[in-house]
N, C-alpha and C positions, 0 to 999 in steps of 0.2 A: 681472407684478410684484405682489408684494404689499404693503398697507402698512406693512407692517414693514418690509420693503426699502426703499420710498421713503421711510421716515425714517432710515433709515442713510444714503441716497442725498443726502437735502438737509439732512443738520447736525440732526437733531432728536434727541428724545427721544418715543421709541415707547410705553414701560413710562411716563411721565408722564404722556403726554396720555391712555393707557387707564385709568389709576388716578384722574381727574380726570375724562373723560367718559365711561368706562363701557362703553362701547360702538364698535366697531371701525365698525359702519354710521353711524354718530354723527359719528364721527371724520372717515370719509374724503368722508363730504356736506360736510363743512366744510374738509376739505381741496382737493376740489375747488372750492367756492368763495372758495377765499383769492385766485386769480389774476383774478375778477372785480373785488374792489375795487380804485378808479384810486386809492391813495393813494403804489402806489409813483411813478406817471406825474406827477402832480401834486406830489411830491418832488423829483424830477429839475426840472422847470420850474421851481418855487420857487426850489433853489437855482443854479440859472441866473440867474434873477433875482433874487437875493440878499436874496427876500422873508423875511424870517425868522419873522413869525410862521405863514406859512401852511407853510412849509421844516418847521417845528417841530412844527405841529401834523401835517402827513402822518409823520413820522418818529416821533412818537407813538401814532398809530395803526396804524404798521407795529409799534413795538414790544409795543403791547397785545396786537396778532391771532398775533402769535408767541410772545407768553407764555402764551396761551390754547389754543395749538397746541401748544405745546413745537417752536416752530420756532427751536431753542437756538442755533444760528451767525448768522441775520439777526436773530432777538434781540438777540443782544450788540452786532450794531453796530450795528442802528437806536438802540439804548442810547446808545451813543457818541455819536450824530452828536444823540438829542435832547439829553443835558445839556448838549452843546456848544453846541447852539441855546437854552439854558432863558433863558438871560438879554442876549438880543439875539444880533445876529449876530457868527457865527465867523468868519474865514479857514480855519481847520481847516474846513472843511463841505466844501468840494470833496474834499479827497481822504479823508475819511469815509462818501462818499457813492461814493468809489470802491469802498470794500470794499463800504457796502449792497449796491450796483447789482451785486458779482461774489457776491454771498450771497443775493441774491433770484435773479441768473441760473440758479445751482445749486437754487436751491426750484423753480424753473419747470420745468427741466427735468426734475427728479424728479416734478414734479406728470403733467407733460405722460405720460413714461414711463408712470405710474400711468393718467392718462385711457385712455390708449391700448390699454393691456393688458387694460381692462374690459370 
């Protein structure tokens, strides 16, 4: 697989993140460690516990590392689910946290695809 494939593969934007970082070896080191950071695991727990500022900040830094990726589909809803969290907590967070959770499942697996093929 190549990375162009696995950004069709998980909701991205390919032509972004190369116009942005330059560099396709660049890109896919940093693509392959986006499933190292625990911010999505530490999200799910949060909002289990309906901690909201800690809910907010992991759903923040999922959003940042996707705007930085062009990882455009868990972009938009880590989006979602932080403004919903910007000012205390939501009811809307669980099932906002349903689409993250089926938009990072599809990132991982296209990552995974990717690792594999290397």
């Amino acid at each position: 697989m190549t990375l162009q494939e696995c950004y069709g593969k998980l909701g991205g934007s390919y032509d972004e993140v190369i116009s942005r970082l330059r560099s396709e070896r660049l890109v896919q080191k940093f693509v392959l460690k986006f499933l190292d950071d625990g911010s999505y695991d530490t999200l799910v727990r949060a909002v289990g516990e309906k901690n909201q500022e800690e809910a907010f900040r992991a759903a923040h830094t999922i959003k940042g590392m996707c705007q930085n990726l062009s990882f455009t589909a868990l972009g938009k809803s880590a989006d979602e689910l932080t403004e919903a969290l910007r000012n205390g907590w939501s009811d809307e967070a669980p099932a906002l946290l349903e689409k993250v959770s089926e938009d990072y499942a599809r990132v991982a697996g296209a990552i995974g695809e990717l690792k594999a093929s290397l």
